[in-house]
PABA-616895 format. One record per residue (C-alpha): residue in three letters; y, z, x. Coordinates in steps of 0.05 Angstrom, whole numbers, padded with zeros to 5 digits, always signed. Layout:
% residues N
ALAYZX;...
This chain:
% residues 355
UNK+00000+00000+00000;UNK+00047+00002+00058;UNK+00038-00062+00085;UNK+00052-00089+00016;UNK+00110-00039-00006;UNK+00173-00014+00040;UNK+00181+00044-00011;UNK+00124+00070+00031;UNK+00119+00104+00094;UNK+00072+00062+00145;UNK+00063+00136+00166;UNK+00022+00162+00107;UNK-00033+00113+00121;UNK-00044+00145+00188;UNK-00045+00214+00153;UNK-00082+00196+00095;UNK-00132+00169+00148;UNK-00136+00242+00184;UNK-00148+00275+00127;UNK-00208+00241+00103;UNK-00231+00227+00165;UNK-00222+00291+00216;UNK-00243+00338+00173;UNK-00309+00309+00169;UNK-00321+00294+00239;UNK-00308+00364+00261;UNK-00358+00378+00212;UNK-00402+00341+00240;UNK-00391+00360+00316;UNK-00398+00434+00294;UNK-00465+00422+00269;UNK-00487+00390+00326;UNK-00462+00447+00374;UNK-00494+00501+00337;UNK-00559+00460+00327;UNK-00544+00457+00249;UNK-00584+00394+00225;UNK-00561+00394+00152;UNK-00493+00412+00169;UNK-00484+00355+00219;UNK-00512+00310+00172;UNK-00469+00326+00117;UNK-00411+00320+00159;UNK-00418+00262+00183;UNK-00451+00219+00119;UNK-00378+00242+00096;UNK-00347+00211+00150;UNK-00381+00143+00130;UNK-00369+00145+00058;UNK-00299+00163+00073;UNK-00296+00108+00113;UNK-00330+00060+00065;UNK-00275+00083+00012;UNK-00214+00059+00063;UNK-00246+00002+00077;UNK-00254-00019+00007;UNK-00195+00002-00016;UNK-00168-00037+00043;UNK-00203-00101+00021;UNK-00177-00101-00053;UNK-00108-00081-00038;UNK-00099-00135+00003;UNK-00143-00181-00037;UNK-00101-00164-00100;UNK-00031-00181-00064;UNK-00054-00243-00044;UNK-00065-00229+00033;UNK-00115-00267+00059;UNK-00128-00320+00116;UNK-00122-00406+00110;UNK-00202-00395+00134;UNK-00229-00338+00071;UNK-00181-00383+00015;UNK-00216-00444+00033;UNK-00281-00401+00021;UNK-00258-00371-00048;UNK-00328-00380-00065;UNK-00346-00322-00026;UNK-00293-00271-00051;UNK-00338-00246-00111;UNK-00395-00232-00062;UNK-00346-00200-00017;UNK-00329-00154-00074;UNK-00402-00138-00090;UNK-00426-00127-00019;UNK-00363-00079-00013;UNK-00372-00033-00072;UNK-00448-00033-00053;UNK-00441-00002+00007;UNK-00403+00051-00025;UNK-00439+00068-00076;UNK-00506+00064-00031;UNK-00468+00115+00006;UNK-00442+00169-00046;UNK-00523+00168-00080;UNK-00543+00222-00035;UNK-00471+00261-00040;UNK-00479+00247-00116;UNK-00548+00278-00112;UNK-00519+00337-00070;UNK-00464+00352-00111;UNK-00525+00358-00176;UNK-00569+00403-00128;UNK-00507+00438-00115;UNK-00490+00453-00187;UNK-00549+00471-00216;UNK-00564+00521-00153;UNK-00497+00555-00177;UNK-00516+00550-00245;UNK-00581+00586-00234;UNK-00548+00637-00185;UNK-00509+00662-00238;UNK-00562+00669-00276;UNK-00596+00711-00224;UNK-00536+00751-00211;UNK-00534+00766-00289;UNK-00607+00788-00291;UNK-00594+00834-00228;UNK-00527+00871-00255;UNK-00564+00884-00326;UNK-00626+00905-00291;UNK-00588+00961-00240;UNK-00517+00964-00252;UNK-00535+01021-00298;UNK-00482+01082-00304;UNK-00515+01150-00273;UNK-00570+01120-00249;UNK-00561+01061-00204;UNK-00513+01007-00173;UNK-00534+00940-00148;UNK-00490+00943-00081;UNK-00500+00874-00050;UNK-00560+00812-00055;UNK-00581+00761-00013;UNK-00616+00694-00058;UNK-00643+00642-00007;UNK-00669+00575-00043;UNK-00745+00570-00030;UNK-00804+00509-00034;UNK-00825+00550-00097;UNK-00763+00578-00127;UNK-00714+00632-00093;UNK-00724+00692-00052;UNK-00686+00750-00079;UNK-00667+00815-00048;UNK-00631+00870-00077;UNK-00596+00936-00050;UNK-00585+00993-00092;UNK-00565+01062-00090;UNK-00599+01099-00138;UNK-00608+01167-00158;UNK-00678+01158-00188;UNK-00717+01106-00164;UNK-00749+01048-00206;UNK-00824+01050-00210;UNK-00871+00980-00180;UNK-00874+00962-00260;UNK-00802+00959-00274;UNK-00792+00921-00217;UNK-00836+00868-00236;UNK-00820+00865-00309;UNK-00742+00850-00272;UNK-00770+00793-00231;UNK-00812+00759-00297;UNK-00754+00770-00334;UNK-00699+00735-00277;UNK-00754+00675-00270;UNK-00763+00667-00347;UNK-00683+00664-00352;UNK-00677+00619-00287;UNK-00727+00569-00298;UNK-00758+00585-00236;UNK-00803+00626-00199;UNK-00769+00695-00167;UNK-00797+00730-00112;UNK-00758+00795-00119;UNK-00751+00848-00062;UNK-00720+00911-00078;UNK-00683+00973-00023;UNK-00661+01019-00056;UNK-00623+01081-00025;UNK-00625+01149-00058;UNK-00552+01182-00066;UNK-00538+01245-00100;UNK-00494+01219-00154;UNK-00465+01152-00181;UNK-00404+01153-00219;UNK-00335+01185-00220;UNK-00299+01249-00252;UNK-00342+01253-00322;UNK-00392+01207-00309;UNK-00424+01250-00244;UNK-00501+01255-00244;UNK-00536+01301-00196;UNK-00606+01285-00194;UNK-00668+01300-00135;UNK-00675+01248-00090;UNK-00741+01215-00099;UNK-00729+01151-00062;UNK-00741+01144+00013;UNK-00672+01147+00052;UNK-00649+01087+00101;UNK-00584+01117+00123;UNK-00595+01196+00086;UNK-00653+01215+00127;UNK-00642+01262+00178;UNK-00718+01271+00201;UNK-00732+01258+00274;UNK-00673+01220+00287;UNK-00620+01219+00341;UNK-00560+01272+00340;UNK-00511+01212+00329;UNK-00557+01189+00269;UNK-00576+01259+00246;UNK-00509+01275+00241;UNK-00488+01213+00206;UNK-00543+01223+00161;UNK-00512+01292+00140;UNK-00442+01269+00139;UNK-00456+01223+00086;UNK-00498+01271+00047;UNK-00442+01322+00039;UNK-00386+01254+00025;UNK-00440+01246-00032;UNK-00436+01312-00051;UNK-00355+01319-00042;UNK-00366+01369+00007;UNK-00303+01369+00046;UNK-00313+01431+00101;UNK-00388+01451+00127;UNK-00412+01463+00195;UNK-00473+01436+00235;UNK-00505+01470+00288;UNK-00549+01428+00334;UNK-00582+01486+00361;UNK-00603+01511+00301;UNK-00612+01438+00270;UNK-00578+01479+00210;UNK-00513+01465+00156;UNK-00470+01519+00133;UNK-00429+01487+00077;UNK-00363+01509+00044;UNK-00356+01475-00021;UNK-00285+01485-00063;UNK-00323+01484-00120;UNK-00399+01515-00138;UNK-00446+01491-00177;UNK-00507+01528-00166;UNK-00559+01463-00193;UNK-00524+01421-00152;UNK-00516+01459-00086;UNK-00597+01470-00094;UNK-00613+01391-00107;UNK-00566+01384-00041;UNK-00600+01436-00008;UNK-00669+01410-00018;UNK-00646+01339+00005;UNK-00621+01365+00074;UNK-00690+01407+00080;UNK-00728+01342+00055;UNK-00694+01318+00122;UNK-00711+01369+00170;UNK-00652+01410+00162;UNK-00639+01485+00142;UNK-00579+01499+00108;UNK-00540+01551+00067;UNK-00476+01565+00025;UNK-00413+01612+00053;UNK-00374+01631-00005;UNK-00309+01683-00004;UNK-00317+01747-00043;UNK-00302+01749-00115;UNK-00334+01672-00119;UNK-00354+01661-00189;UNK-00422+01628-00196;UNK-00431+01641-00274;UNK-00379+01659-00336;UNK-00411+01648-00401;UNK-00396+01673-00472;UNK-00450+01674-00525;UNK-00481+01707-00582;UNK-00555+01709-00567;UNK-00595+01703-00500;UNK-00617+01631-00517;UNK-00666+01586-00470;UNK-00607+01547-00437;UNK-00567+01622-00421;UNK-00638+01637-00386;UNK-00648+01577-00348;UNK-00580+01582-00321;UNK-00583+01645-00300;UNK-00644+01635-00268;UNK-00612+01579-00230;UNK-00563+01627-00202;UNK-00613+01665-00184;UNK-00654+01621-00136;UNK-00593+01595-00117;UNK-00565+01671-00085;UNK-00638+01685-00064;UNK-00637+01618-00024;UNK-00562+01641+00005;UNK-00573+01708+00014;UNK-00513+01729-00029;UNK-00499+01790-00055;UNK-00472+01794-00132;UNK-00441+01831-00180;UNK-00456+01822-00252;UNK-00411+01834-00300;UNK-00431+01853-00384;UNK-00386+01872-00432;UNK-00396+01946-00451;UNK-00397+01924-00528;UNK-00454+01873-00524;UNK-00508+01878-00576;UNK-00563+01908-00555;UNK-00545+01915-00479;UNK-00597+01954-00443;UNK-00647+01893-00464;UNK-00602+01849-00435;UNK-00586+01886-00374;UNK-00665+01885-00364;UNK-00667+01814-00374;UNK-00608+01811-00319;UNK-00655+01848-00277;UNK-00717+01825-00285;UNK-00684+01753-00267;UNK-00649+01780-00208;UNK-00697+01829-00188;UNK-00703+01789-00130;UNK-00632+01795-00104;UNK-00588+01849-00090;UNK-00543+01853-00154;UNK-00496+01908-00175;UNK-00485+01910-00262;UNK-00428+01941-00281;UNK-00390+01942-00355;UNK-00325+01917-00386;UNK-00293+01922-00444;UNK-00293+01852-00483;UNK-00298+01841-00552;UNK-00351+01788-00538;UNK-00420+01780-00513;UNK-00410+01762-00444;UNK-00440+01752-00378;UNK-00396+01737-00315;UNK-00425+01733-00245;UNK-00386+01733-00185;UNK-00410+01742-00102;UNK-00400+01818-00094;UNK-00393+01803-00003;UNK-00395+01743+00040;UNK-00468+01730+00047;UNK-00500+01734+00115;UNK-00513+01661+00147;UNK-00583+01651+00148;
């Protein structure tokens, strides 16, 4: 168009040129130097068909506007072969791009789907988030892998029921690998979840490791568990932790997960620490089992208590022997206050001794 217009630039041909073409041909070289077969092919069957295209385009341009030689308009009877032979070429050239570009789509099409069957599978709230997946294109179908973080894990049968159901959806066989790394909770604010690890740990497992790794492992156990201040003594290959706030079922769960690993630990709390403040008008099965959390949970810390009863509780030398025979265990002082409800408060009566 700039050989047949002055409105245009003889310089845009040359950059029109370098786009199509460079690109292409670095392409191409980069697959070569990194011994990339299907890249360097790509590359440079783009260069060609690029090419092909200018050289076309070229040809009826030129044709159109009447530029041609005294030797090709004494052989008009060869122009409409010319123009055959010319779009030929180009379209022999853009079959395989054509048939990349419909491989190309339809592998995006059913990656989606894949990605949809993985998020519904384990993106589920308290229990499990699909953290990253790798889906490589196989002779049979794909080869999935997923990552979790879980808090429970999913059983052999689950897993396979996910897989039939991802193939059925895709339209093609799935060969599904699942890690999945246990965490201590998954969610935020509300939605928190303590639950016992019963996965094995990659990056939580503290067992027979090195000290860089065994502390790592710990460090993110107590980010897990919000766990701001704690201590960890090589020697000892123990934690003392210092949690702003307790939560006796919780600090447990996290204790058993450190021991799971090979490591002791135990809580330091301040004096007057409540661990337990409840109001109610009978000593139901939920008031028990709480309580009897508390209790494992100062036996396990060696912390001392003081339990508090109101003075004008119903029937309150049976529940001061149900006190005791739940903490008979620990050292627990009872003493009485004046409330006009039922009520039970527990605080730590001395800084506990560090085990």
């Amino acid at each position: 168009m700039s050989v047949v217009s002055e409105k245009i630039s003889k310089g845009v041909v040359g950059v029109a040129i370098s786009v199509a073409l460079m690109p292409p041909l670095c392409v191409g070289a980069f697959g070569l130097a990194t011994a990339q077969a299907s890249i360097a092919l790509g590359g440079f069957w783009m260069f060609f068909l690029n090419m092909a295209a200018i050289f076309v385009a070229a040809f009826a341009v030129l044709s159109l506007f009447g530029y041609s030689s005294y030797f090709e308009a004494r052989r008009q009877k060869h122009f409409g072969m010319r123009w055959i032979v010319s779009f030929g070429i180009l379209v022999l050239i853009s079959v395989p791009l054509i048939i990349s570009l419909k491989n190309a789509v339809l592998f995006k099409s059913e990656q989606n789907a894949i990605d949809e069957g993985l998020e519904k599978a384990f993106n589920k709230p308290a229990r499990s988030i699909l953290q990253k997946k790798t889906i490589e294109k196989s002779d049979n179908g794909y080869s999935v892998t997923a990552f979790l973080d879980t808090v429970k894990s999913y059983d052999t049968g689950y897993l396979k029921s996910v897989e039939k159901n991802i193939s059925e959806q895709v339209g093609a066989k799935i060969e599904l690998s699942v890690v999945q790394r246990g965490v201590l909770y998954i969610g935020n604010g509300e939605g928190k979840q303590f639950n016992l690890l019963d996965v094995l740990r990659q990056k939580t497992d503290v067992k027979a490791q090195p000290k860089e790794s065994k502390r790592g492992g710990i460090d993110m156990i107590m980010k897990f568990a919000e766990i701001k201040s704690y201590e960890y003594h090589d020697g000892s290959n123990s934690v003392i932790m210092k949690p702003s706030v307790v939560d006796a079922g919780a600090l447990l769960k996290i204790q058993k997960t450190l021991l799971e690993g090979g490591v002791k630990s135990s809580v330091d709390l301040p004096q007057n620490t409540e661990l337990f403040n409840a109001e109610f008008t009978n000593m139901d099965a939920d008031i028990v089992a709480k309580l009897i959390r508390v209790s494992d949970f100062a036996d396990e810390n060696a912390l001392s208590l003081n339990i508090i009863i109101s003075s004008k509780t119903n029937n309150r030398h049976k529940l001061e022997k149900t006190v005791q025979d739940i903490f008979g265990q620990n050292e627990i002082q009872i003493r009485h206050k004046n409330s006009k409800l039922q009520k039970i408060r527990i605080v730590v009566k001395e800084v506990n001794a560090t085990k």
